[in-house]
C-alpha positions in Angstrom: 115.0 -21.3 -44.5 117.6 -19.8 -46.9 117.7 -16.0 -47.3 116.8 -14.4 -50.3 116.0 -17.4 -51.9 113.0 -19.1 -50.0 109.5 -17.2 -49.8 109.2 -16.2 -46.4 105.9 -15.8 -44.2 105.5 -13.2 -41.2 105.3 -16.4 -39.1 108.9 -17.9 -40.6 110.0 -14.3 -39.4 109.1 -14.9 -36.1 110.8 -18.2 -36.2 114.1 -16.4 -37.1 113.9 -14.4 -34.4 113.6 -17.4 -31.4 116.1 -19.2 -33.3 118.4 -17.3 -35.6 120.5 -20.3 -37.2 116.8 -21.2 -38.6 118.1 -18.9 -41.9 120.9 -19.8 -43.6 122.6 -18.1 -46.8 123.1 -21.1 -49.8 125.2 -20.9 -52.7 122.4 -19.4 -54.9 122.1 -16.7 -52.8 125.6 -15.8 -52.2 125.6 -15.7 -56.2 123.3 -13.3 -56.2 125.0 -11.1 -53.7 128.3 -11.6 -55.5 127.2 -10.6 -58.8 125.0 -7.6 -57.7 128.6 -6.2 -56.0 130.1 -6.8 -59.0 127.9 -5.1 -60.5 127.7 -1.9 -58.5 131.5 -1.9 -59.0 131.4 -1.7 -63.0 129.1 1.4 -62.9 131.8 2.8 -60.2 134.4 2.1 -62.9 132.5 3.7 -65.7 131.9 7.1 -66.8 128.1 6.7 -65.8 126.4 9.1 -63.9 124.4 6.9 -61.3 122.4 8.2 -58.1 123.8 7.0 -54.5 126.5 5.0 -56.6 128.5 8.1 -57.5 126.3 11.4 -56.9 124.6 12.5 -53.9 121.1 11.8 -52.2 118.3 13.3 -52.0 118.5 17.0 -53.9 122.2 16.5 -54.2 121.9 13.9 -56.7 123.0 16.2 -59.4 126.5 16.4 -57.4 129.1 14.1 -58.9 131.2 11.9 -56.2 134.9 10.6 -57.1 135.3 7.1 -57.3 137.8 7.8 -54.8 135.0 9.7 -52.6 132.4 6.5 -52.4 133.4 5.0 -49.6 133.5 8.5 -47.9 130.1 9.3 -49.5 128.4 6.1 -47.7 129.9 6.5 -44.3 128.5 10.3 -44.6 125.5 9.2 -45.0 125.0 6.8 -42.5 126.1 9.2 -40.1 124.1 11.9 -41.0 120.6 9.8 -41.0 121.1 8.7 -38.1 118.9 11.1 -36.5 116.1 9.6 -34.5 114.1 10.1 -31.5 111.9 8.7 -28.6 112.3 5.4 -26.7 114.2 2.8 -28.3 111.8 -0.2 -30.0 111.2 -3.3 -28.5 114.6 -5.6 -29.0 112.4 -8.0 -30.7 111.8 -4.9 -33.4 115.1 -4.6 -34.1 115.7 -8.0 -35.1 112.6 -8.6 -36.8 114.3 -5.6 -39.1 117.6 -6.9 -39.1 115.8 -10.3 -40.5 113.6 -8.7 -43.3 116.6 -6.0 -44.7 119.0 -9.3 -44.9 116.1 -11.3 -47.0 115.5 -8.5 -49.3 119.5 -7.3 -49.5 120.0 -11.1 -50.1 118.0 -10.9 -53.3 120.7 -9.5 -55.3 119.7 -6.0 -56.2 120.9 -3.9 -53.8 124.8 -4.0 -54.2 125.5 -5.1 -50.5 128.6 -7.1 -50.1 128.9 -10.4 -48.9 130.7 -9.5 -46.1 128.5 -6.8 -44.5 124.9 -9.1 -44.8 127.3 -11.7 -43.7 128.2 -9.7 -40.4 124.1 -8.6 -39.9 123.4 -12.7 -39.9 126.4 -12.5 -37.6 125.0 -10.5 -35.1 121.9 -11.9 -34.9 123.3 -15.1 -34.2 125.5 -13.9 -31.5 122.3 -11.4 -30.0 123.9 -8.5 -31.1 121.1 -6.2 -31.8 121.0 -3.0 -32.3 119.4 -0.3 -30.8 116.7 1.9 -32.9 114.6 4.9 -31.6 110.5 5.1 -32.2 110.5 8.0 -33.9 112.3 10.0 -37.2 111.1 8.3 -40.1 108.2 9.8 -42.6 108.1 6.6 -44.3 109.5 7.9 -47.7 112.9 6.8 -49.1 111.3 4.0 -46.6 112.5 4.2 -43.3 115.6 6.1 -43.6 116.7 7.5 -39.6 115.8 4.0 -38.2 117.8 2.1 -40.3 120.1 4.1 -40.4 120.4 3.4 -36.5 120.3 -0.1 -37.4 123.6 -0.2 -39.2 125.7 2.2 -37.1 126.7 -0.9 -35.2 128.4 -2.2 -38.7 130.6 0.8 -38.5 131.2 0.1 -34.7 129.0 3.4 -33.6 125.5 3.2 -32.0 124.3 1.1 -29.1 123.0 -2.5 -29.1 121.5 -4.7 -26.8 123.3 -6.8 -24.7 121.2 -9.0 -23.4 118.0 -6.4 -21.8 121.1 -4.1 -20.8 122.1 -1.4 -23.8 125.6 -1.1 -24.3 128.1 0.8 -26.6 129.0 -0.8 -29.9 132.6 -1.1 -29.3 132.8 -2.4 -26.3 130.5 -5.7 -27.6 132.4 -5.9 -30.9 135.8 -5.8 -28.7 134.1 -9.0 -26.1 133.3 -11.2 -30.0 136.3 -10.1 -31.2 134.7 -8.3 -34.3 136.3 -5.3 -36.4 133.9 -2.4 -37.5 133.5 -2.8 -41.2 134.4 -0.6 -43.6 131.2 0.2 -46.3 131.7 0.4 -50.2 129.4 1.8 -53.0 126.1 2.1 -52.6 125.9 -0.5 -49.4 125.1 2.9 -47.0 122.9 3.9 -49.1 121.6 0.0 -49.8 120.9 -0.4 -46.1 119.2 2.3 -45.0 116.6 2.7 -48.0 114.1 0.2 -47.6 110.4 -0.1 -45.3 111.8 -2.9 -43.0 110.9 -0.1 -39.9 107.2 -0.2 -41.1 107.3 -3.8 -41.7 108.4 -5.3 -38.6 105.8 -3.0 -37.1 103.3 -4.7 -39.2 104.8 -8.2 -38.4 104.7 -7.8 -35.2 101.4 -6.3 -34.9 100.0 -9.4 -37.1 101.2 -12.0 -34.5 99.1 -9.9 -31.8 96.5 -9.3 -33.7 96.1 -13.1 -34.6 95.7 -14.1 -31.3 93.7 -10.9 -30.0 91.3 -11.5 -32.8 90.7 -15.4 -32.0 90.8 -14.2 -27.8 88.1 -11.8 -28.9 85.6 -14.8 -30.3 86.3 -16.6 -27.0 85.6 -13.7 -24.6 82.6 -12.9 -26.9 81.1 -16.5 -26.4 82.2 -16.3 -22.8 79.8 -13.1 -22.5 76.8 -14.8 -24.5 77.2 -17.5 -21.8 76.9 -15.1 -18.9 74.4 -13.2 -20.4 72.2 -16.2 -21.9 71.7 -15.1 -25.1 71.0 -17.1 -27.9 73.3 -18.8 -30.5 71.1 -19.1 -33.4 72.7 -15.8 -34.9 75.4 -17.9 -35.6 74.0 -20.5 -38.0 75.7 -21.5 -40.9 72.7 -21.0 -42.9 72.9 -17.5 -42.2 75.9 -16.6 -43.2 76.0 -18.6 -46.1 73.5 -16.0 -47.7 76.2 -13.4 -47.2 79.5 -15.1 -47.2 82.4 -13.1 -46.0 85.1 -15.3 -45.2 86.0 -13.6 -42.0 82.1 -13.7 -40.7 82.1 -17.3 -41.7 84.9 -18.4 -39.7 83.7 -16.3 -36.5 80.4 -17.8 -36.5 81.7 -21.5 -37.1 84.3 -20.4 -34.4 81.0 -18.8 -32.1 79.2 -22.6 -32.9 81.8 -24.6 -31.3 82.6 -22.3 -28.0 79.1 -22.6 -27.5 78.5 -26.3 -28.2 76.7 -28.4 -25.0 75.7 -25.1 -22.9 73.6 -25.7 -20.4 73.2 -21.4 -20.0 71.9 -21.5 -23.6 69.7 -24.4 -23.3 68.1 -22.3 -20.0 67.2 -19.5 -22.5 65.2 -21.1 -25.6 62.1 -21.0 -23.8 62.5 -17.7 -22.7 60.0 -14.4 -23.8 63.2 -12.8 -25.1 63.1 -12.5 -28.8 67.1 -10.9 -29.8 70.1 -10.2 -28.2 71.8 -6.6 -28.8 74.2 -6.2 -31.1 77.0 -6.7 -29.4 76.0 -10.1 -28.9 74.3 -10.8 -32.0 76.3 -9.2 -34.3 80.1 -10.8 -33.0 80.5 -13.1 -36.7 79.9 -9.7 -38.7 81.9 -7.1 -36.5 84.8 -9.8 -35.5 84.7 -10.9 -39.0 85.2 -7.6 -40.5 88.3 -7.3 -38.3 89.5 -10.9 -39.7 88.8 -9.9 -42.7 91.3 -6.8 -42.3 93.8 -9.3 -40.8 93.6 -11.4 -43.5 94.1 -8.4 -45.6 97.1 -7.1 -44.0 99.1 -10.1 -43.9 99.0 -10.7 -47.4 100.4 -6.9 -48.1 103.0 -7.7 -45.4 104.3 -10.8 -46.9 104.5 -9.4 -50.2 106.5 -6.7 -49.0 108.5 -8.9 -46.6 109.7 -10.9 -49.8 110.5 -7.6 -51.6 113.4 -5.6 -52.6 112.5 -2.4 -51.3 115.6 -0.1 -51.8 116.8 2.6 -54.0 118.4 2.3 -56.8 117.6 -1.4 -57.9 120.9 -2.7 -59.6 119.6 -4.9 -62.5 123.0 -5.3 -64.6 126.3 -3.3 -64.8 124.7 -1.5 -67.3 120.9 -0.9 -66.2 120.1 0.2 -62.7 116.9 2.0 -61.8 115.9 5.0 -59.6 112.5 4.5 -58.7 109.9 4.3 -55.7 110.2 0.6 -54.3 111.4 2.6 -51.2 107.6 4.2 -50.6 105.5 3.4 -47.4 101.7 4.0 -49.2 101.6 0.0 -49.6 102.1 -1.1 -46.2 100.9 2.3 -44.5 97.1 2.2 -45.5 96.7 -1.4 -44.9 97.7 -0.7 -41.8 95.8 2.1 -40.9 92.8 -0.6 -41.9 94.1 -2.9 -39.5 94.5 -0.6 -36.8 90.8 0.3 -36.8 89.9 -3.3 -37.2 91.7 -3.7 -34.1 90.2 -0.7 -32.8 86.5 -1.9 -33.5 86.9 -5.2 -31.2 88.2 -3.1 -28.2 85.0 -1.1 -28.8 82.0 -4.3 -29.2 83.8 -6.1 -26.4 83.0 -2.9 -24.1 79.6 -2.7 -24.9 79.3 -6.8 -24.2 81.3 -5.4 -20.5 78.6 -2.9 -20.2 75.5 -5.1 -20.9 76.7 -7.7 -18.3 76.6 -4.6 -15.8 73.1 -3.8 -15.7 71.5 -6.1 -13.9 69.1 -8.1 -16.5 67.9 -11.5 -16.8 69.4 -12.8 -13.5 72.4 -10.7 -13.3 72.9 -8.4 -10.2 73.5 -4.7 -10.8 77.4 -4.0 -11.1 77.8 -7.9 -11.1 77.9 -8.2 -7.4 74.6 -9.4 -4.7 76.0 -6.4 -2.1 76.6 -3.3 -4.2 75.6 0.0 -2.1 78.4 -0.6 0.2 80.3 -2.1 -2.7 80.6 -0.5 -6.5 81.3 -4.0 -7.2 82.5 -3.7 -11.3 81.3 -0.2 -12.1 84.8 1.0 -12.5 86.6 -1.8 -14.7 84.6 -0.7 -17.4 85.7 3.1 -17.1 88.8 2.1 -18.3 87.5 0.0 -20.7 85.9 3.2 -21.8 88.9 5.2 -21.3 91.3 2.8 -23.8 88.1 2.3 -26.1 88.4 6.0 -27.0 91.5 6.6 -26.6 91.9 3.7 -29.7 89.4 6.0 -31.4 91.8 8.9 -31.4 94.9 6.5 -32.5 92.7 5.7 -35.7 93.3 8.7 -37.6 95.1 7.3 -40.4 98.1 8.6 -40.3 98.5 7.8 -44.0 95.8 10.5 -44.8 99.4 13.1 -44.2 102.0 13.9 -46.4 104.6 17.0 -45.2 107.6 17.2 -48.3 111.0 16.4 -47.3 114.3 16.7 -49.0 114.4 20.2 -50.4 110.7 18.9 -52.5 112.6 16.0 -54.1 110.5 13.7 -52.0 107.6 15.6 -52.5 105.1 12.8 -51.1 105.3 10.9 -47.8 103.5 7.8 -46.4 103.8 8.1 -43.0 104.1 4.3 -42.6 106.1 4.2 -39.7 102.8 5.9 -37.5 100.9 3.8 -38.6 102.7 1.0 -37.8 103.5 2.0 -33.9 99.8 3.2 -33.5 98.6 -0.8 -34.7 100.3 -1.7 -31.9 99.3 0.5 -29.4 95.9 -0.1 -30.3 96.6 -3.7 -29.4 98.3 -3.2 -26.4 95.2 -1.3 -25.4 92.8 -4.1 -26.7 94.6 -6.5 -24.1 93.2 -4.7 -21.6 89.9 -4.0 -23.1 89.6 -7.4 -23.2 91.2 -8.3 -19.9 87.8 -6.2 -18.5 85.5 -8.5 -20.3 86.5 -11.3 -19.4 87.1 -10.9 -16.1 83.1 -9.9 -15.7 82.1 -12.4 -18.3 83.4 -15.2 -15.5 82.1 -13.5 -12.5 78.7 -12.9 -14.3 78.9 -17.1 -14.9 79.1 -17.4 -11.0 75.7 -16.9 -11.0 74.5 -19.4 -13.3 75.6 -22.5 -11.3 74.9 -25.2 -11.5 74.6 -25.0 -14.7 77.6 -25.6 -16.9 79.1 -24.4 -19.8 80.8 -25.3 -23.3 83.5 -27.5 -22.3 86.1 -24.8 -23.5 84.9 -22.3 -21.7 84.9 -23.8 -18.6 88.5 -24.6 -19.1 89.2 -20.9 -20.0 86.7 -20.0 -16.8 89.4 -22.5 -15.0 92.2 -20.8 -16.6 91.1 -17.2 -15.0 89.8 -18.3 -11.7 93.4 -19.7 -10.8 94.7 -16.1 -10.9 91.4 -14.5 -10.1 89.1 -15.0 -7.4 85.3 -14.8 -7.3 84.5 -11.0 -6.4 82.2 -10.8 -3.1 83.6 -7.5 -1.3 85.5 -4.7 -2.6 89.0 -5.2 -3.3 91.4 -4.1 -5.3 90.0 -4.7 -8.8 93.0 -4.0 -10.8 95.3 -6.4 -9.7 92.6 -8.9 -10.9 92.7 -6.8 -13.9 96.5 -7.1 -15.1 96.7 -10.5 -14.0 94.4 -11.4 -16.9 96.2 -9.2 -19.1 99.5 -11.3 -18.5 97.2 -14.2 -19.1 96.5 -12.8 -22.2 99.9 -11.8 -23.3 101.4 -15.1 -22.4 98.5 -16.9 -24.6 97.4 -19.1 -21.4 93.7 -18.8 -23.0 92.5 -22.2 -25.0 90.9 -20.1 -28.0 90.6 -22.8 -30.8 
C-alpha cells in the first residue's frame, strides 16, 4: 500500500496498524510532498499575505509573521494546542491517527516536508507512538488539541508509548538515536488541522461494529432456537417486497443459522401463531443497524482518503482557506451509527427477557430450582442497566455547537463526542450481548435431545467450554465476562 497514492479502506488501515512496513511512500508520492514544500516556500518568499503560512491563526490571521518568525510561529502553535484532557486513547488510536494524517499529508497539499511525514512513518515502524488524551477537541479546525499531542513527539516533547509502559519523548528518541525535528512553514499548522481524531474513532468503531452487528444475527438465531419460534419471518419472499439491503442480508443470514433445527421443526405444529417482535422483527431492526454500518463506512473512507487540513496549497500562487477541516461529515454519520449500535443492545435485551419468563417449556428465570435460587433474574438487570445507559449516550452530540476562537470559528461539529460515545456504546453492546447469549445456551439445555443448526451448536460448544450449565446459584458474572472476552477475541463462528 503506498501512501497518498493508493485508495485506502478502514480495513487496509487496520492492516497498517498490525504491520506497519505494509505502507510504503513511492516516488509519486514523494513528488507530491516535494513539490507541495516547494510550494509553501514560494508564498514564504513572496510579498503574499497567506493565513498559517505567514499570519496568525485563528482571529490573529490578520497579524503579519516575518519570514524570519515562521519557524517560531509553528513551534508556538504546537505548543500552545496542546491542551487536552482525560485518559489517554487506546495506543491502537494513536496509530490509527498517525496512519490517516500521513495518507492525507502524503497527498501533496498540505506543505509537510519530506522529512517530518518521513519521521511519523518512522515511528510507527519502530512503535513509537504517541500519547493523546480523550478529551479537548470541538471538532472544528478538525481535531486540533489531539493532534496537536500527536506531534509533540516530532519536537521531542510529549509522551509515547513504549511498548504498554508511557514514557517521556526524549528518553525514546535518545534509545533510536533520533534528533527532535525542527518544523518549517505551515507544517505545525499542516499537522494539527485535520479530523484524523474523529476518524480513527470512526475506524475503529466500524471494525467493532462489523463484528457486533454479524454476533448480534447469531445470538438472535441462538434465542429463536431456545425459544422455538418460527423462521418463516425470514423468507426471502418477504423481504423481497421491501428490499433494504441490510434486512436482506439479516434474513438470508437468520436462514442459514437456522438451517436443519430440530427446535424449529418441534414448533410448526404448534397453536402459536407469531413470535414478538424481538424475534420476528431481527432482519428489519438488525438490518436497519447494517444499513447504518454500511452508511458510515462509506463516509469514513471518503474522509480517510481526504485532505482534510487548512489552508489547501494548490500552486505557489493559489492556496485556499476553506472548511475541509470541519467535523459535520463524519460527526452525524456517526451519531447514526451510535444509535444503530444502540438499538441492537436494546432488541437483544428484550429476546434476554422473553427467554426469562417461563413460556413454552422454559422454566421461570431459566433454572428447574428458582425460590432458593434467582437463577438469571439478575443478568438481565444489567443488561437493562447498559441498555439505557446507551440510550443516554445517543444524544447526538452533533445536535451542539458552542463558538470558539474569539467567533472566527463560529460553528462546531463536535465530532470527536461522537466518535468516543460509538464506541462506548459498543463496549457496552459486548456485554449486552454476552447476557443473551449466555441464557440463549442455557435456555437450549432444555430442549435436548433435540439439536440445533449445525453452527449453533458449534457456537453452543464454543460457550460451554468457558461456561458451565447453571443448576445452583453461583457467581453469574464470571460466566458473564468470560463470554465477553469470547466476544472481544471473535472466538464466535458468525458467518
Amino acid at each position: 500500500m503506498i501512501y497518498g497514492v493508493d485508495v485506502f479502506t478502514f480495513h487496509d488501515v487496520l492492516e497498517i496498524c498490525k504491520k506497519p512496513n505494509k505502507a510504503k511512500l513511492n516516488k509519486a508520492a514523494k513528488e507530491q510532498i516535494l513539490k507541495s514544500q516547494k510550494n509553501v516556500q514560494k508564498i514564504v518568499e513572496s510579498d503574499r499575505c497567506v493565513y498559517g503560512i505567514n499570519t496568525g491563526f485563528g482571529p490573529l490571521c490578520d497579524t503579519k509573521i516575518s519570514a524570519d518568525e515562521t519557524a517560531q510561529l509553528q513551534y508556538n502553535l504546537i505548543i500552545s494546542h496542546a491542551v487536552g484532557v482525560g485518559k489517554p486513547i487506546d495506543k491502537e488510536l494513536s496509530k490509527i491517527m498517525m496512519i490517516a494524517k500521513v495518507h492525507a499529508l502524503s497527498k501533496g497539499f498540505s506543505g509537510v516536508s519530506l522529512e517530518v511525514i518521513e519521521r511519523m512513518i518512522l515511528m510507527l515502524e519502530k512503535d513509537i507512538i504517541p500519547v493523546v488524551p480523550e478529551q479537548g477537541s470541538v471538532g472544528a479546525s478538525g481535531d486540533l488539541a489531539p493532534l496537536a499531542h500527536l506531534v509533540l513527539p516530532l519536537l521531542g516533547l510529549g509522551q509515547v508509548w513504549e511498548g504498554d509502559m508511557v514514557s517521556d519523548t526524549m528518553e525514546v528518541l535518545k534509545k533510536h538515536d533520533l534528533e527532535p525535528l525542527a518544523l518549517g512553514p505551515k507544517e505545525g499548522l499542516g499537522l494539527i488541522n485535520g479530523t484524523q481524531f474523529i476518524l480513527a474513532h470512526a475506524i475503529k468503531g466500524l471494525e467493532k461494529f462489523e463484528y457486533l452487528l454479524d454476533l448480534a444475527d447469531m445470538t438472535a438465531a441462538m434465542s429463536i432456537e431456545a425459544y422455538r419460534g418460527s423462521a418463516s419471518p425470514f423468507k426471502k419472499e418477504l423481504h423481497d417486497i421491501r428490499p433494504f439491503e441490510g434486512s436482506k442480508k439479516v434474513a438470508a443470514r437468520m436462514l442459514k443459522f437456522l438451517k436443519g433445527s430440530e427446535n424449529l421443526k418441534a414448533h410448526e405444529d404448534c397453536e402459536r401463531v407469531q413470535d414478538p417482535y424481538s424475534m420476528r422483527c431481527v432482519p428489519q431492526v438488525h438490518g436497519a443497524s447494517r444499513n447504518a454500518f454500511e452508511h458510515l463506512r462509506g463516509m469514513a473512507e471518503t474522509e480517510l482518503n481526504s485532505v482534510t487540513d487548512n489552508p489547501i496549497v494548490l500552486s505557489a500562487e493559489e492556496s485556499i482557506s476553506g472548511g475541509n477541516f470541519h467535523g459535520q461529515l463524519m460527526a452525524l454519520p456517526l451519531d447514526y451509527a451510535t444509535l444503530a449500535a444502540a438499538e441492537l443492545g436494546n432488541i437483544s435485551d428484550r429476546r434476554s427477557y422473553l427467554l426469562l419468563e417461563g413460556k413454552y417449556g422454559l422454566p421461570r428465570l431459566l433454572t428447574e430450582s428458582s425460590g432458593l435460587n434467582s437463577g438469571f433474574m439478575i443478568p438481565q438487570y444489567t443488561s437493562a442497566a447498559l441498555v439505557t445507559e446507551n440510550k443516554t449516550l445517543c444524544f447526538p452530540a452533533s445536535a451542539d455547537s458552542i463558538p470558539t476562537s474569539l467567533g472566527q470559528e463560529d460553528h462546531v461539529s463536535m465530532g470527536s463526542i461522537s466518535g468516543r460515545k460509538f464506541n462506548q456504546v459498543l463496549g457496552n453492546l459486548v456485554n449486552i450481548l454476552s447476557v443473551e447469549l449466555m441464557f440463549a445456551a442455557q435456555g437450549l439445555e432444555f430442549r435436548r435431545p433435540a439439536k440445533c443448526s449445525k453452527v449453533i451448536e458449534e457456537n453452543f460448544a464454543i460457550l460451554r467450554s468457558k461456561v458451565a450449565k447453571l443448576e445452583d446459584d453461583r457467581l453469574i458474572g464470571k460466566d458473564m465476562l468470560a463470554i465477553a472476552e469470547l466476544i472481544n477475541e471473535r472466538k464466535f463462528v458468525v458467518n
